[in-house]
MARGU-150969 format. One record per residue (C-alpha): x, y, z; residue in one letter. Coordinates in Angstrom, 3 decimals. Layout:
BEGIN
         X         Y         Z  code
         X         Y         Z     A
...
END
This chain:
BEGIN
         X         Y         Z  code
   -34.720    20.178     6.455     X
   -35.973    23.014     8.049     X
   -39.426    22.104     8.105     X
   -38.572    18.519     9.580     X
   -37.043    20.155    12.097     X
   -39.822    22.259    12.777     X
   -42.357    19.308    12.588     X
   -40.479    17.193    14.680     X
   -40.752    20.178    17.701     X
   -44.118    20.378    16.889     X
   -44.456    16.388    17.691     X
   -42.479    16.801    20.742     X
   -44.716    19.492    21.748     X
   -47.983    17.971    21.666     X
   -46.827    14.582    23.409     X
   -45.580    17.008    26.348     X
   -49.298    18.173    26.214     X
   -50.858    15.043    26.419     X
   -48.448    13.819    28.812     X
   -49.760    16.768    31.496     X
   -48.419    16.610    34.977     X
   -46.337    13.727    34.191     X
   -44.064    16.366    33.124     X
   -42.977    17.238    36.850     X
   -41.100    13.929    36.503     X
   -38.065    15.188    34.161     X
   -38.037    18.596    35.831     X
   -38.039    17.497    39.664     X
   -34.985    14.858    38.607     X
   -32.957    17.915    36.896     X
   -33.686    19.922    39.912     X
   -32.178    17.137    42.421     X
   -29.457    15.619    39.650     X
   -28.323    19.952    39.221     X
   -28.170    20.693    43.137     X
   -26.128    17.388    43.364     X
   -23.713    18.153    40.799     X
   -23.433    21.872    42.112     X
   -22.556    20.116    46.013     X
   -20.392    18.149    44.842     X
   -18.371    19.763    42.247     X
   -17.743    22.738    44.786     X
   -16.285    20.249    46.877     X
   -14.251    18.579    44.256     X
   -13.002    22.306    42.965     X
   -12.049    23.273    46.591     X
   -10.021    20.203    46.537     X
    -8.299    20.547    43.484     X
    -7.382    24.114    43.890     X
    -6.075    23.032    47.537     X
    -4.239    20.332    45.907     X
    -2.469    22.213    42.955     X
    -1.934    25.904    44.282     X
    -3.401    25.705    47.783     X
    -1.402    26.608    51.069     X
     0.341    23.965    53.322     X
     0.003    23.556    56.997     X
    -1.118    22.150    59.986     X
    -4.247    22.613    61.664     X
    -4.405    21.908    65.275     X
    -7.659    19.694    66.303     X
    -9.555    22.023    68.687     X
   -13.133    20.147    68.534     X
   -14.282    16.808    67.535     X
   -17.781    14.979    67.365     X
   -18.564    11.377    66.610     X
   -19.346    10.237    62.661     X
   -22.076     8.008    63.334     X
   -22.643     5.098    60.302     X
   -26.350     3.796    58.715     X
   -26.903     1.628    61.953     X
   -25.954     4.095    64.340     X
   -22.422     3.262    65.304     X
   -19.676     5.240    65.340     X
   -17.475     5.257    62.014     X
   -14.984     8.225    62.550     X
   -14.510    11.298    64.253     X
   -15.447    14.959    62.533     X
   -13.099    17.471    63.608     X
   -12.434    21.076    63.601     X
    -9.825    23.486    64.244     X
    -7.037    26.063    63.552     X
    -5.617    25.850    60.265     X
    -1.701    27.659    60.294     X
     0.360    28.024    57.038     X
     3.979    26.998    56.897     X
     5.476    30.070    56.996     X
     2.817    31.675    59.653     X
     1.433    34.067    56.864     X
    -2.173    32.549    57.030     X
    -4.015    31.843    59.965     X
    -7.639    30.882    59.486     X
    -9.560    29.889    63.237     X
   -12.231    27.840    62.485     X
   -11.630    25.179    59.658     X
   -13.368    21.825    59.106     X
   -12.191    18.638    57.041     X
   -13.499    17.916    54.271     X
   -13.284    13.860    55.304     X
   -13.742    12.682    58.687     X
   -11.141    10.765    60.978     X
   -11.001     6.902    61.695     X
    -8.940     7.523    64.757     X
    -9.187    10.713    66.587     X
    -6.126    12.636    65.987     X
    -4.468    14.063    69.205     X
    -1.164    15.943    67.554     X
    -1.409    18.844    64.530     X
    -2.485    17.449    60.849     X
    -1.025    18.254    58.166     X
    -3.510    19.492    55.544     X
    -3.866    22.154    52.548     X
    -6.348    25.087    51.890     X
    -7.866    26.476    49.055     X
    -7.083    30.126    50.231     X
    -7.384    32.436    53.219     X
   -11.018    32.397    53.203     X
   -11.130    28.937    53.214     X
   -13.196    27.047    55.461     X
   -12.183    23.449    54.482     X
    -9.063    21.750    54.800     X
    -7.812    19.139    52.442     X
    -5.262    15.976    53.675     X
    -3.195    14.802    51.026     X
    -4.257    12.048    48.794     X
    -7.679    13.999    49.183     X
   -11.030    12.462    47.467     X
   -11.210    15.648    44.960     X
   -11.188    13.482    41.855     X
   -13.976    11.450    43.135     X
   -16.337    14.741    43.840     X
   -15.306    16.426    40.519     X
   -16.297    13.232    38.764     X
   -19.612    12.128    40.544     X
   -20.199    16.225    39.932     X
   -19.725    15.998    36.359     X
   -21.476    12.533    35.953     X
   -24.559    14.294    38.199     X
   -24.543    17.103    35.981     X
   -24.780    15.017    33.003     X
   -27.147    13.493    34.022     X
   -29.165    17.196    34.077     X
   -28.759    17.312    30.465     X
   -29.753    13.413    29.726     X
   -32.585    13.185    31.710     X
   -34.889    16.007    29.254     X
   -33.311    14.231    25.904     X
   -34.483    11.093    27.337     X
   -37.698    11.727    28.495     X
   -38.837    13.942    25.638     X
   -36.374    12.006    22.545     X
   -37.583     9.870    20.080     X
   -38.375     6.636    20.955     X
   -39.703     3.606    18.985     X
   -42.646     2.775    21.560     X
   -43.765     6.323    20.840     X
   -45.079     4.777    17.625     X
   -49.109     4.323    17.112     X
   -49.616     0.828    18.557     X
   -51.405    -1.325    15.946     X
   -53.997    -3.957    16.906     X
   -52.864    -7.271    15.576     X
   -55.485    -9.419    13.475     X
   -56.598   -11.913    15.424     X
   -57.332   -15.434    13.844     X
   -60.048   -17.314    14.853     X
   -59.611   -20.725    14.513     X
   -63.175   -22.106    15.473     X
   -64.655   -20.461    12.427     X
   -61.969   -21.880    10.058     X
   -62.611   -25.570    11.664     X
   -66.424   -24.941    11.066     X
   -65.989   -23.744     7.127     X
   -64.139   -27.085     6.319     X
   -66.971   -29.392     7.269     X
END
């Protein structure tokens, strides 16, 4: 078994040879697949450790800018501001949302943070299972993408030219 094993990597290895630059492919998809799964699981983390052990509060909207859509029109509203715990024990100045607003809010929100050094603040009923999941299907993904490209695969096999029948010379043998 060992010596299939090693023959097989040995096959592997000269079809990534003759493949040459085509290579870059695999690699440059990891690359973008692995920084996607990073950005979004650290958003999806954030979120869940806001959600489950996080401190409550408010934060009160000090600064907001237009969420402009594909087209150019306005969505939503992206706001910032001062995030205060319940009990006054944690105040953190300058905190953004990790969603932006339909409506811009005019009175405190109520919202959750990861920690005192936080710089996001979670709503409730925040998207965190949707981040940790595209995360973990992105970074899947990292780990498919080489298999795939480099696995075994049935076209791999020689191509064969198929006997071609030539059906003037048959018709000219029977007269």
């Amino acid at each position: 078994m060992r010596q299939t094993i090693k023959a097989a990597l040995r096959v592997r290895a000269q079809e990534a040879r003759e493949m040459g630059w085509l290579n870059i492919v695999p690699i440059a998809l990891c690359g973008f697949f692995l920084g996607l799964s990073v950005w979004s699981l650290s958003i999806g983390v954030d979120g869940l450790r806001a959600t489950l052990g996080g401190i409550a509060g408010t934060v009160t909207i000090t600064e907001c800018e237009p969420e402009l859509g594909r087209q150019g029109g306005q969505i939503g509203w992206d706001c910032t501001g001062t995030f205060r715990s319940v009990d006054g024990s944690v105040m953190i100045d300058r905190i953004a949302f990790d969603n932006f607003f339909e409506d811009r809010p005019s009175d405190a929100v109520p919202a959750r943070v990861s920690g005192p050094a936080s710089t996001t603040a979670h709503e409730s009923g925040s998207s965190w299972v949707f981040w940790t999941g595209f995360g973990v299907v992105a970074l899947g993904a990292v780990f498919y993408l080489p298999w795939w490209w480099f696995g075994p695969r049935a076209s791999r096999q020689p191509a064969t030219r198929p006997t071609r029948i030539d059906r003037r010379n048959k018709k000219k043998g029977r007269r």
